[in-house]
C-alpha atoms as an extended CHARMM CRD file, in Angstrom:
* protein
*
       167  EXT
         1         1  UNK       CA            115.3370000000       86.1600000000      139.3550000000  PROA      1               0.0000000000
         2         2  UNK       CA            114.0820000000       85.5820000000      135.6480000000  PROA      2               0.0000000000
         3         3  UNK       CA            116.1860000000       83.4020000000      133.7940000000  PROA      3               0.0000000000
         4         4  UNK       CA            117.5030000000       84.8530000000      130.6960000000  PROA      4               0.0000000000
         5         5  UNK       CA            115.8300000000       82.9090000000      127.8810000000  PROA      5               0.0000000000
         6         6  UNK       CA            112.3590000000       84.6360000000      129.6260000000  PROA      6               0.0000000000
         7         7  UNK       CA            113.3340000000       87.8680000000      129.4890000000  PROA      7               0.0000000000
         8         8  UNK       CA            114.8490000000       87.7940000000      126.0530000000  PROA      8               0.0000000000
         9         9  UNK       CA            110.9730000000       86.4760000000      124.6850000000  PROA      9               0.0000000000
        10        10  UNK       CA            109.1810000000       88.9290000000      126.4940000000  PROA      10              0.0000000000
        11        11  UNK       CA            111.5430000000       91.7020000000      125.1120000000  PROA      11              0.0000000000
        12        12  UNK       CA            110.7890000000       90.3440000000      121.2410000000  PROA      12              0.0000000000
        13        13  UNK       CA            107.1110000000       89.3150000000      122.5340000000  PROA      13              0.0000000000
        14        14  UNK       CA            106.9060000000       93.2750000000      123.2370000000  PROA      14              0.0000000000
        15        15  UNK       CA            109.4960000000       94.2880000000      119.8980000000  PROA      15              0.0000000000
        16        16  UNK       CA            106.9930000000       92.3080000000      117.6810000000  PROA      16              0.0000000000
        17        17  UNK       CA            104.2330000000       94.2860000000      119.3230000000  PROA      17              0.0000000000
        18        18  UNK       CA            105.3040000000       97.5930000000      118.8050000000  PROA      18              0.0000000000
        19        19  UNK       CA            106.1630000000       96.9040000000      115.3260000000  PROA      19              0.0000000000
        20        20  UNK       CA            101.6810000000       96.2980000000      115.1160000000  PROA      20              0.0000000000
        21        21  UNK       CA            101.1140000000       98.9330000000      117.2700000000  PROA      21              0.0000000000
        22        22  UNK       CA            103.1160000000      100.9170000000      114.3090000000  PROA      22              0.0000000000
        23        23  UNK       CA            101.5710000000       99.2000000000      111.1610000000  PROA      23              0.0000000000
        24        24  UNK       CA             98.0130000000       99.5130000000      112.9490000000  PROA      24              0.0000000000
        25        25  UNK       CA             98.3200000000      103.2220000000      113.5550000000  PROA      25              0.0000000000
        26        26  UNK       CA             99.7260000000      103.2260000000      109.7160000000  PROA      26              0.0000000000
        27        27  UNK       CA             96.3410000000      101.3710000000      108.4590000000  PROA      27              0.0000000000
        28        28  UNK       CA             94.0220000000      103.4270000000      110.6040000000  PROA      28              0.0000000000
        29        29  UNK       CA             95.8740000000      106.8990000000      109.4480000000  PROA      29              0.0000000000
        30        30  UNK       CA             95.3070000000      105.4450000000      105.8340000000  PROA      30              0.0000000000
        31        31  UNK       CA             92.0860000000      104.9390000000      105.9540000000  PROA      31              0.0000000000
        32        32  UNK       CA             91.0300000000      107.6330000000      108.3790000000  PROA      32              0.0000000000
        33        33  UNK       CA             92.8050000000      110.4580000000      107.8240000000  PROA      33              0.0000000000
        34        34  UNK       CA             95.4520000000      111.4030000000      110.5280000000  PROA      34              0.0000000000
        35        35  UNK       CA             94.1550000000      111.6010000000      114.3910000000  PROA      35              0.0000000000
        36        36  UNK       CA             94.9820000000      112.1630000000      117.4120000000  PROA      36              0.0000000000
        37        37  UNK       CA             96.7070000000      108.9290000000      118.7700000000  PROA      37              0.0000000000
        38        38  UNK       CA             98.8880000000      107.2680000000      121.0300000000  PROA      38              0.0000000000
        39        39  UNK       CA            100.0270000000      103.9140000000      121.2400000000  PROA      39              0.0000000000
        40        40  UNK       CA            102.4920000000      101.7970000000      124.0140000000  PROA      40              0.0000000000
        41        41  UNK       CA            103.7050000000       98.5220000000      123.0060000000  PROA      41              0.0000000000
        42        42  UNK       CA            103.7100000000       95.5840000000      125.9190000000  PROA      42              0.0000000000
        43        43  UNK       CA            104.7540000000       91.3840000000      126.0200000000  PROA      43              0.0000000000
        44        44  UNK       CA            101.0750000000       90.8350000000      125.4990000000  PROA      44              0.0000000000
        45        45  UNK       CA             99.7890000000       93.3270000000      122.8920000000  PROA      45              0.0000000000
        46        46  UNK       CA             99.4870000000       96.9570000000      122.4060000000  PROA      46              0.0000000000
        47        47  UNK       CA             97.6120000000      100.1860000000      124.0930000000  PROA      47              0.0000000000
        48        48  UNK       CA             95.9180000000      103.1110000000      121.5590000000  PROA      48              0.0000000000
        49        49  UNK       CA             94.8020000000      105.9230000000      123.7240000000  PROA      49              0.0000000000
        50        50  UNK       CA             92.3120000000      107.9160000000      121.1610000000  PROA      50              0.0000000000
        51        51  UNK       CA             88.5040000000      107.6310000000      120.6740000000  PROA      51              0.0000000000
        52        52  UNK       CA             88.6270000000      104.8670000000      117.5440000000  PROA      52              0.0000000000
        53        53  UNK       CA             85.9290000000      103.0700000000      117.0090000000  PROA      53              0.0000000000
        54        54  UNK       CA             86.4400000000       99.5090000000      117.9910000000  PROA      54              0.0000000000
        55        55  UNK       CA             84.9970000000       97.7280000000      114.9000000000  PROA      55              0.0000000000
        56        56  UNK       CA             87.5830000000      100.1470000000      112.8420000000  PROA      56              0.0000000000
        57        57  UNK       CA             90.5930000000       99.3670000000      115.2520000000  PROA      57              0.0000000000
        58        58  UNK       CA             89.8280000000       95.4980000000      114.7870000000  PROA      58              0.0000000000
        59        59  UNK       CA             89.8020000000       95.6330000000      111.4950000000  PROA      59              0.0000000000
        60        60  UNK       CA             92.8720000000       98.0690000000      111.4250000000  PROA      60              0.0000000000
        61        61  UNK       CA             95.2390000000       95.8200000000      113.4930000000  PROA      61              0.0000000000
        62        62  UNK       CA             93.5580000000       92.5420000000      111.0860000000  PROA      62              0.0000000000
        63        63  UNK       CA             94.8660000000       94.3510000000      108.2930000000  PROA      63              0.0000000000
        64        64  UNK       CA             98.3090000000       95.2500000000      109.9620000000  PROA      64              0.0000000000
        65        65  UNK       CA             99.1100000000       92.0760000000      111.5240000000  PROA      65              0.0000000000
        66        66  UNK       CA             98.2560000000       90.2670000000      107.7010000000  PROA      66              0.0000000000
        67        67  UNK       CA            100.7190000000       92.9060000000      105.9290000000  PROA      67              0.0000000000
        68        68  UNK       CA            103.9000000000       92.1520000000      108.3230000000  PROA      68              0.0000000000
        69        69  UNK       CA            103.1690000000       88.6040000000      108.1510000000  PROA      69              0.0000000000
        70        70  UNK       CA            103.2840000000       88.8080000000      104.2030000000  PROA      70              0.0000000000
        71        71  UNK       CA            106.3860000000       90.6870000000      104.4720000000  PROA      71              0.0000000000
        72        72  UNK       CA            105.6340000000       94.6820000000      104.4530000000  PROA      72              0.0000000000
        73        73  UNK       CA            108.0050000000       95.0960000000      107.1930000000  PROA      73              0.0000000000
        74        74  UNK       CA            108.0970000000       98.8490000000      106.5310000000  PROA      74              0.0000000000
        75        75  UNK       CA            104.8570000000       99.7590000000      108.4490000000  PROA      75              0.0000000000
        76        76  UNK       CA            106.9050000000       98.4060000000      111.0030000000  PROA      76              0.0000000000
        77        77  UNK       CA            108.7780000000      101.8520000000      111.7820000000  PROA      77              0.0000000000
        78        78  UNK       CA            106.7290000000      105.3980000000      111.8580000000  PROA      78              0.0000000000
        79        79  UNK       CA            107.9830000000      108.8640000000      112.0470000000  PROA      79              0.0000000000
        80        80  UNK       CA            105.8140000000      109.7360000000      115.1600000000  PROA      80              0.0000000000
        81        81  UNK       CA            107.5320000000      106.7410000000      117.2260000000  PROA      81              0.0000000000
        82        82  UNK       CA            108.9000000000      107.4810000000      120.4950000000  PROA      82              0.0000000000
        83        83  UNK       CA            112.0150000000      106.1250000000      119.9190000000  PROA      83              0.0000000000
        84        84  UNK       CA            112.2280000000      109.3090000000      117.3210000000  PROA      84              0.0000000000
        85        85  UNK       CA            112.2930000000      111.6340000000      120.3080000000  PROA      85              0.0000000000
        86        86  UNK       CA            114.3200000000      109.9930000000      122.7890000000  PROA      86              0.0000000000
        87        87  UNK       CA            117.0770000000      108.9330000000      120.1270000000  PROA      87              0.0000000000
        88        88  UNK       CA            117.2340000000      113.1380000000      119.1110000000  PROA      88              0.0000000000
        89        89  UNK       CA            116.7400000000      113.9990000000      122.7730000000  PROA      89              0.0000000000
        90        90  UNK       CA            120.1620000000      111.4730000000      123.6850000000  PROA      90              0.0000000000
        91        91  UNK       CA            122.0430000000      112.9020000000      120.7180000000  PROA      91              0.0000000000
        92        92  UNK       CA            121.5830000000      116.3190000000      121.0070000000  PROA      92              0.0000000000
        93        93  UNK       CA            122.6630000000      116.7130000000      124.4730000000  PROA      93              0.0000000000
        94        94  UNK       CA            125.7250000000      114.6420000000      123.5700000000  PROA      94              0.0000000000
        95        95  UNK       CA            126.3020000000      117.0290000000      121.3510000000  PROA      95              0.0000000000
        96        96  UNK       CA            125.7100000000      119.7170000000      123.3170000000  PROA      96              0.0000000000
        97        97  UNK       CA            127.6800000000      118.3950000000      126.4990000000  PROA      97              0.0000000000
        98        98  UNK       CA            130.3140000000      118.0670000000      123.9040000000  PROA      98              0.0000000000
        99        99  UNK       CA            130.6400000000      121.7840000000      122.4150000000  PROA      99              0.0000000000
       100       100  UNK       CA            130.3730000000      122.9490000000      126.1140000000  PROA      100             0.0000000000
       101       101  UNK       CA            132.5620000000      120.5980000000      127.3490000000  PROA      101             0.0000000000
       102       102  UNK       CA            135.4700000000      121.7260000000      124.5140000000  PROA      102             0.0000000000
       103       103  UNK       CA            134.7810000000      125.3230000000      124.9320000000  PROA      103             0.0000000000
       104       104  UNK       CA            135.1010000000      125.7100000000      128.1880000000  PROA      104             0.0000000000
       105       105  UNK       CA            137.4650000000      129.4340000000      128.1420000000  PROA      105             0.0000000000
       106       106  UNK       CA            135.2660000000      130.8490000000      125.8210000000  PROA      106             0.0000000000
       107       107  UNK       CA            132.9270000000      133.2990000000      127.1870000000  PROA      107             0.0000000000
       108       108  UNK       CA            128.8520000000      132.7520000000      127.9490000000  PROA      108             0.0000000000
       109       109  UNK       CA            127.6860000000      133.9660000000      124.8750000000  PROA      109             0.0000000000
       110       110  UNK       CA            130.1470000000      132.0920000000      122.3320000000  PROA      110             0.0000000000
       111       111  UNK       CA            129.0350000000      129.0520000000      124.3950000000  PROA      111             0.0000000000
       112       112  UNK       CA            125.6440000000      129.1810000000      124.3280000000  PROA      112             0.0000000000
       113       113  UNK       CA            126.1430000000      129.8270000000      120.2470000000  PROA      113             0.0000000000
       114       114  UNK       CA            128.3240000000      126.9330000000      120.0720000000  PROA      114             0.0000000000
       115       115  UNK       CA            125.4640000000      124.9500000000      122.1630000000  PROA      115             0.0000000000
       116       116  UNK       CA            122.8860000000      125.8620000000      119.9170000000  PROA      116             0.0000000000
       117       117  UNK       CA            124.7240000000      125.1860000000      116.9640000000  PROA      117             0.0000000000
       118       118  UNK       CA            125.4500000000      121.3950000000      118.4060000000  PROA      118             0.0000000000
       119       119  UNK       CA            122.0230000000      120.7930000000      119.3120000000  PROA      119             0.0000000000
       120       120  UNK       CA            121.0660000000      121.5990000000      116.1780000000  PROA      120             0.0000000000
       121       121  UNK       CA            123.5640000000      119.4540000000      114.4160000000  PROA      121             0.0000000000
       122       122  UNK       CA            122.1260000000      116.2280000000      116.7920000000  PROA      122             0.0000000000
       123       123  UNK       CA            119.0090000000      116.7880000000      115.7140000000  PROA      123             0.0000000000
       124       124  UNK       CA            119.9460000000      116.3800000000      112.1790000000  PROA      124             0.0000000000
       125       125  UNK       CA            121.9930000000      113.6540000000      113.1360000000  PROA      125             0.0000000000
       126       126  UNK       CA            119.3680000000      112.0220000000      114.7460000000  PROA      126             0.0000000000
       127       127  UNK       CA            116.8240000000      112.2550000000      112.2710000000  PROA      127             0.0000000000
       128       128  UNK       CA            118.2660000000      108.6170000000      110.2880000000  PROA      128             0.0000000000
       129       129  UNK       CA            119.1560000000      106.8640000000      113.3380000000  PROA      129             0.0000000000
       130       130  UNK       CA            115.4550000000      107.2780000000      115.2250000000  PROA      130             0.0000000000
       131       131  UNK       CA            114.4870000000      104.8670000000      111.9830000000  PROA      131             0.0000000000
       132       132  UNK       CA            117.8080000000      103.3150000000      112.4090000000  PROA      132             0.0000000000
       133       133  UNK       CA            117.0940000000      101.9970000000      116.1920000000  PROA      133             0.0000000000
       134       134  UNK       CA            113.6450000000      101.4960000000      115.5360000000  PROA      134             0.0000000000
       135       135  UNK       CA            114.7210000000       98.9870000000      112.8770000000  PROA      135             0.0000000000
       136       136  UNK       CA            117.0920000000       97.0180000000      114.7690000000  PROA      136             0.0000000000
       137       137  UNK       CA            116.0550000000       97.2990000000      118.6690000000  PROA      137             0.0000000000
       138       138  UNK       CA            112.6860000000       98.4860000000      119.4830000000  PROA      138             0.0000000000
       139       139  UNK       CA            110.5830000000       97.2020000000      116.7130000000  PROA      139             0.0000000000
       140       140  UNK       CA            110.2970000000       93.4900000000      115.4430000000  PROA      140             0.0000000000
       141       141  UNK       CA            108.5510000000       92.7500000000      112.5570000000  PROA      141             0.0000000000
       142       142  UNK       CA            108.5160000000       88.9130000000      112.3430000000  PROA      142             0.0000000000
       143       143  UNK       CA            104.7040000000       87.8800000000      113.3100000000  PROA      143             0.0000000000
       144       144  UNK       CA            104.3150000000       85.0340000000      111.3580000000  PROA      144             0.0000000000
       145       145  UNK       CA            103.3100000000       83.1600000000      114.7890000000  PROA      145             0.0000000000
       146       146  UNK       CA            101.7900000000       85.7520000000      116.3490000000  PROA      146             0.0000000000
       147       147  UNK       CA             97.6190000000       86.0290000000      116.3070000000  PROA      147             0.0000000000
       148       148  UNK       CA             95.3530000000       88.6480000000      117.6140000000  PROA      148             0.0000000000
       149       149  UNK       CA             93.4440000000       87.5130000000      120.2720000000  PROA      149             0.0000000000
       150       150  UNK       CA             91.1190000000       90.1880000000      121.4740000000  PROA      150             0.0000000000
       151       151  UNK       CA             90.4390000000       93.6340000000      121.9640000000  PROA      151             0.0000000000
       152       152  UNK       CA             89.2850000000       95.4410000000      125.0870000000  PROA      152             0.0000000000
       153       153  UNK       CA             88.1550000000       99.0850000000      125.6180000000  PROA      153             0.0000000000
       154       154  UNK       CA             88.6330000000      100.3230000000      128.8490000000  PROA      154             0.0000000000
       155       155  UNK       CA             87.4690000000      103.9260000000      127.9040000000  PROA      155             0.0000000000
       156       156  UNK       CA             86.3430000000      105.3990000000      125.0000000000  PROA      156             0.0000000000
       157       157  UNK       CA             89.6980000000      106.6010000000      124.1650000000  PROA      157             0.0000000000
       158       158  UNK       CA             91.5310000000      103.6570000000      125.7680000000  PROA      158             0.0000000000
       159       159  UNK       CA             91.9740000000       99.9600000000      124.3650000000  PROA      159             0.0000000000
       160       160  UNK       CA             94.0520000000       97.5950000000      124.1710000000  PROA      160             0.0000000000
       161       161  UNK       CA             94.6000000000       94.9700000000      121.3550000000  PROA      161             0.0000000000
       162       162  UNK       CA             95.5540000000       91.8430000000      122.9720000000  PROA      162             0.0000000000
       163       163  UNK       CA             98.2030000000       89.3890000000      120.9680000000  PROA      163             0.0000000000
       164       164  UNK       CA             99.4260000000       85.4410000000      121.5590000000  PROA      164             0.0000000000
       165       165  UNK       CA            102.3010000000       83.7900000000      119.7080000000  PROA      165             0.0000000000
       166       166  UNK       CA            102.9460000000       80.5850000000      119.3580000000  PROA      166             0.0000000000
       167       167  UNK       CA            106.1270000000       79.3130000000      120.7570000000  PROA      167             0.0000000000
């Protein structure tokens, strides 16, 4: 079993990652226009899955990992995280288990109204507190330690940017 204190480092190791894997996609879409991109956070650095060139991405993450260190925690979050969809995908079916749960004499069609009307109301609901937990769990924008320490392509449209922190 891991002890505690190991598990809690990797979990900010990977945090602190996501939050570059977020301000490098933000750099790259600023300079390049948006594309076609994926990216997946890990305890040792980030994945983009999307043909970038790899002197661009190297200077991208450069840039990224300079601006959160000086403070611009805001490229930290993006609209087009993950989080975004599983945080709207959690709320609306609360939502939705909710109104079906409460209406449960009313006939198929009321309930099905009602459903849609709930759903709809979690996704509003959801749209502040995707930012919300990407804030305060899954991103971590404190890299004043951390340094980029290579990048490797594994396909054209595969790399990964590889990142050490000092303890």
């Amino acid at each position: 079993m891991f002890p505690l204190n190991m598990v809690r480092r990797w979990l900010d190791d990977v945090r602190r990652n996501h939050a570059l894997e977020h301000a490098t996609v933000a750099v790259l879409f600023a300079r390049k226009g948006p594309q076609r991109l994926a990216g997946r956070a890990s305890g040792n650095g980030f994945f983009i899955l999307g043909n970038v060139d790899p002197v661009l991405l190297q200077s991208c993450a450069d840039e990224a990992l300079i601006r959160l260190q000086r403070g611009e925690s805001n490229l930290a979050v993006s609209p087009m995280c993950g989080t975004n969809l599983a945080v709207t995908g959690a709320v609306c079916a609360t939502f939705t288990m909710a109104s079906l749960a409460r209406n449960r004499d009313k006939g198929a069609r009321q309930r099905f109204g009602d459903a849609v009307s709930a759903s709809t109301m979690g996704a509003l609901a959801a749209q502040p507190l995707g930012r919300i937990v990407q804030e305060k769990i899954t991103t971590r924008p404190d890299l004043d330690r951390t340094q980029i320490t290579h990048i490797r392509h594994f396909l054209p449209w595969l790399a990964k940017v590889y990142t050490h922190r000092d303890a």
